[in-house]
C-alpha positions, 0 to 999 in steps of 0.5 A: 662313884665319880671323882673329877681326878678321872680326867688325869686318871684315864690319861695317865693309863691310856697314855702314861708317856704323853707329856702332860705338862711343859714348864721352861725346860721341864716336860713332864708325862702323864704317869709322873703328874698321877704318881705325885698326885697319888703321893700327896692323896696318901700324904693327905691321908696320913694326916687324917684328912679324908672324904668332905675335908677341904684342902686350900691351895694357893699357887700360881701356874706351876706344876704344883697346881695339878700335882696337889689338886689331883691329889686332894680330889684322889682323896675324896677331900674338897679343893678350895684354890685361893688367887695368888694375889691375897693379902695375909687378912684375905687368906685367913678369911678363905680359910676360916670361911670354906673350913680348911683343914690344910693350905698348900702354899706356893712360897713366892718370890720378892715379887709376890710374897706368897708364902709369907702372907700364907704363912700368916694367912694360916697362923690367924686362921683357926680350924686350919691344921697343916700348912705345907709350902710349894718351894719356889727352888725344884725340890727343896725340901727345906723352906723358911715358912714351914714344911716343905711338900717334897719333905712331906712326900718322901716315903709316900708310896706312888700308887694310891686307890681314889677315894669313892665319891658320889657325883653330887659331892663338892669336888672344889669350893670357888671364890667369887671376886665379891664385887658386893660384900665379902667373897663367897665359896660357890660349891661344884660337884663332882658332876658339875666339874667333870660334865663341865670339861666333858662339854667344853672337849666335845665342842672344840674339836680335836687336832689330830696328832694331839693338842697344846695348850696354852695355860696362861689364865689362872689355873686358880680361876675356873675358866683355866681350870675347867677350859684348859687344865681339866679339858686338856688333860682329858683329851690328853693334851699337852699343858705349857704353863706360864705363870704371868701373863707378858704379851711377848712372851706369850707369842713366843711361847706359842711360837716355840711349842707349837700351841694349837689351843688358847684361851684368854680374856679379852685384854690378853688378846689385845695386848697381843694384838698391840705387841704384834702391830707395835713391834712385829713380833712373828704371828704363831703359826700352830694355833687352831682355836682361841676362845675368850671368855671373863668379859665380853670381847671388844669387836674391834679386837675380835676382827684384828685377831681374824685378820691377824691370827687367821683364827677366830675367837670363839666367845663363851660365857659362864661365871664361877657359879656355873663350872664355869661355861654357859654359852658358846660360840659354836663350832658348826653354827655361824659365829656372831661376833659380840655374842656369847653364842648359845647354851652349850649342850645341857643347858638353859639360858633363860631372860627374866625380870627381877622377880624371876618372871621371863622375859619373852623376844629380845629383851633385854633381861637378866640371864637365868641359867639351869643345867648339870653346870649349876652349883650345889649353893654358896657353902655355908650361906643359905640366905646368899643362895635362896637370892640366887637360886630358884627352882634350879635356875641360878640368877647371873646379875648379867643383863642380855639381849637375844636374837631371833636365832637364840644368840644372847649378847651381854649388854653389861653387868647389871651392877655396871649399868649407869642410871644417868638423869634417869636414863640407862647408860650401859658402860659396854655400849660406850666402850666398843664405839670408843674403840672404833676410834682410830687413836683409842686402843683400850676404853674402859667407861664407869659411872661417878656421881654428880650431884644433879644427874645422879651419875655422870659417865666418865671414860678412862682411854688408853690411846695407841701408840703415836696418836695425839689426841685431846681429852676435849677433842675426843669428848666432841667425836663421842657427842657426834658418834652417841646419844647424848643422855650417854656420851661421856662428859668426862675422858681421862688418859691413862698408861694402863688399867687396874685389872684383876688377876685374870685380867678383867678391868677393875672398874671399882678401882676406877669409879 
């Protein structure tokens, strides 16, 4: 028997007054998050969904998310969180694909129309049988869109006797972005998410007097998931959600709870950084450990943020297919800036070649992980996973080089790689020297095709506050600063960068 819903399980009765969640003004302790939990497991229940069910969710982060979560885990059935940002057509593909049985759907707001395109999302999809919406009022019990879950959960009891899983059970089915083709549902096992987080707390060690995290990446997304969510109930932390990423009112936040954990991508911290240079917003003074992960951090943002914070970032790797975290900058080891560090504990990371073959030294190669982190394959789709899996090792798509003491640094995703007049261009090398720049505050290159080279290598810059620069004067100090098969020929200014919803650059919008 192991079920992930143990992280808040032993919490709540080691330490049922402990506030587990802070939203605004709500503080909510552990014993109340496992009673509603234990209310929506018994709900489940009551509408025949059991053990290998799958249950969707869609909402942003707002205590619904560990309320429901918890309780489809309670009930032995599978989650399946869908990013918020879906469109209605998206939605039903979600839903179609993983073979939900029900969807809890956050209903929005004239912003972010989630509940209508849930709504229509569950209406075109065919096996899905219940569709309860997460009010965007505290406990309405009524809603346009459909039954309310506080109607639902009146007269479930609060006590609820978790269902027996095994450890190989798929406790969450994750979405890949699917950068190629249609999305893809990695499937995680109960171990794998629970071994996850009992890692991920082990490394970062504990501040006495207990921890508060910042929950700012989507919960739907498993950095937030395993990092911050299941981590930080673990060890009985307090959570303070924040729905949307504001860079000032994240300091703020961090300021007024006193927040001793954050973990972001690399463009929160520069857009915190940029806040605090701008407009010298007061730096928080509580923070203990920052860790970034989602993409690899700029250099020049890593030094600002020590600098700055006093703190430094701590660099881990991982994908959604890997629980998700693979390496880690290490407490205890040196820190190398621009590294993803090295395995963490029960994990391999090998470099090989396209036909599996490894890589000795330095490399560069494709980074092949094995471990307890691994998923069980893409449900429902044995070609995907053959390509991906072999012998237990998982394949990333993810170039690298590794150092003498075991330190790998990404190069680029093997599908950003540019091939320009024959020769490799890696997007990620560009970047970091075009931030060194003083008049540059965020670079994002990409390849565009060009009829003789194949592909020509273009910028898209983001320049700091007050510089004045030229296209064509920042075109001649990339020839003199980069070799000349990979300088962009091509710089375009712009006000901000298309991201996805946990804010990663989306470089297929900009190509």
């Amino acid at each position: 028997m192991l079920n992930l819903s143990i992280v808040l399980e032993d919490s709540a009765r080691t330490a049922p007054d402990d506030t587990a969640i802070v939203f605004g003004d709500l503080r909510l302790p552990y014993s109340m998050v496992d009673t509603i939990a234990n209310q929506v497991a018994n709900l489940l229940v009551a509408r025949g969904i059991g053990k290998g069910d799958k249950v969707a969710l869609a909402c942003p982060n707002l205590p619904y998310f560990p309320f429901v979560y918890f309780g489809i885990l309670k009930a032995g059935a599978t989650v399946v969180p869908l990013n918020v940002l879906l469109q209605s057509r998206e939605i039903a593909y979600h839903l179609d694909d993983s073979d939900a049985k029900a969807l809890f759907c956050f209903e929005g707001s004239p912003e972010l129309p989630l509940g209508e395109r849930g709504k229509a999302g569950f209406e075109a999809a065919e096996g899905c049988e219940h569709f309860f919406v997460l009010p965007a009022t505290a406990l309405a019990t009524e809603s346009e869109y459909g039954e309310s879950i506080w109607a639902a959960l009146n007269g479930m009891a609060g006590e609820f006797q978790t269902v027996q899983t095994a450890p190989e059970d798929t406790a969450v089915i994750l979405y890949t972005s699917g950068t190629t083709g249609q999305p893809k549902g990695a499937e995680l096992s109960h171990q794998n998410m629970l071994m996850n987080a009992m890692v991920s707390d082990e490394m970062f060690p504990r501040t006495p007097g207990g921890d508060t995290y910042l929950a700012v990446l989507p919960l739907f997304h498993s950095f937030g998931q395993t990092v911050v969510m299941n981590t930080g109930f673990r060890r009985r932390s307090t959570i303070v959600l924040m729905p949307r990423f504001e860079p000032g009112e994240a300091l703020a936040l961090m300021t007024k709870e006193n927040v001793t954990f954050f973990a972001g991508v690399p463009t929160m911290f520069w857009a915190m950084l940029t806040k605090i240079h701008a407009e010298g917003v007061p730096v928080p003074s509580a923070l203990r450990l920052a860790v970034a992960g989602g993409a690899s951090s700029p250099v020049e943002v890593l030094r600002d943020f020590q600098q700055t914070f006093g703190v430094g970032i701590l660099e881990g790797y991982g994908l959604s297919e890997t629980s998700p975290v693979a390496s880690f900058n290490q407490l205890g080891r040196p820190t190398k800036p621009g590294t993803i560090g090295t395995p963490i504990w029960g994990v391999e990371m090998r470099l090989i070649d396209s036909d599996w073959k490894t890589i000795e030294g330095e490399g560069p190669g494709e980074i092949a992980i094995r471990g307890h982190n691994v998923m069980k394959g893409y449900y429902g789709r044995p070609e995907a996973t053959d390509e991906v899996m072999n012998d237990g090792w998982f394949r990333t798509g993810d170039i690298a080089t590794r150092d003498a003491d075991g330190y790998y640094a990404i190069i680029d995703r093997a599908k950003d790689m540019i091939i320009r007049g024959g020769f490799n261009v890696y997007p990620r090398e560009l970047e970091e020297v075009l931030m060194t720049h003083p008049a540059v505050s965020l670079a994002a290159v990409v390849g565009v095709a060009h009829e003789s080279h194949g592909e020509e290598v273009k910028a898209y810059v983001i320049l700091t506050a007050g510089a004045s620069i030229t296209e064509a004067e920042l075109v001649d100090w990339c020839r003199e600063n980069m070799a000349a098969y990979k300088y962009p020929r091509v710089i375009e200014f712009r006000d901000s960068l298309p991201m996805t919803a946990t804010g990663k650059i989306l470089k297929r919008e900009l190509r």
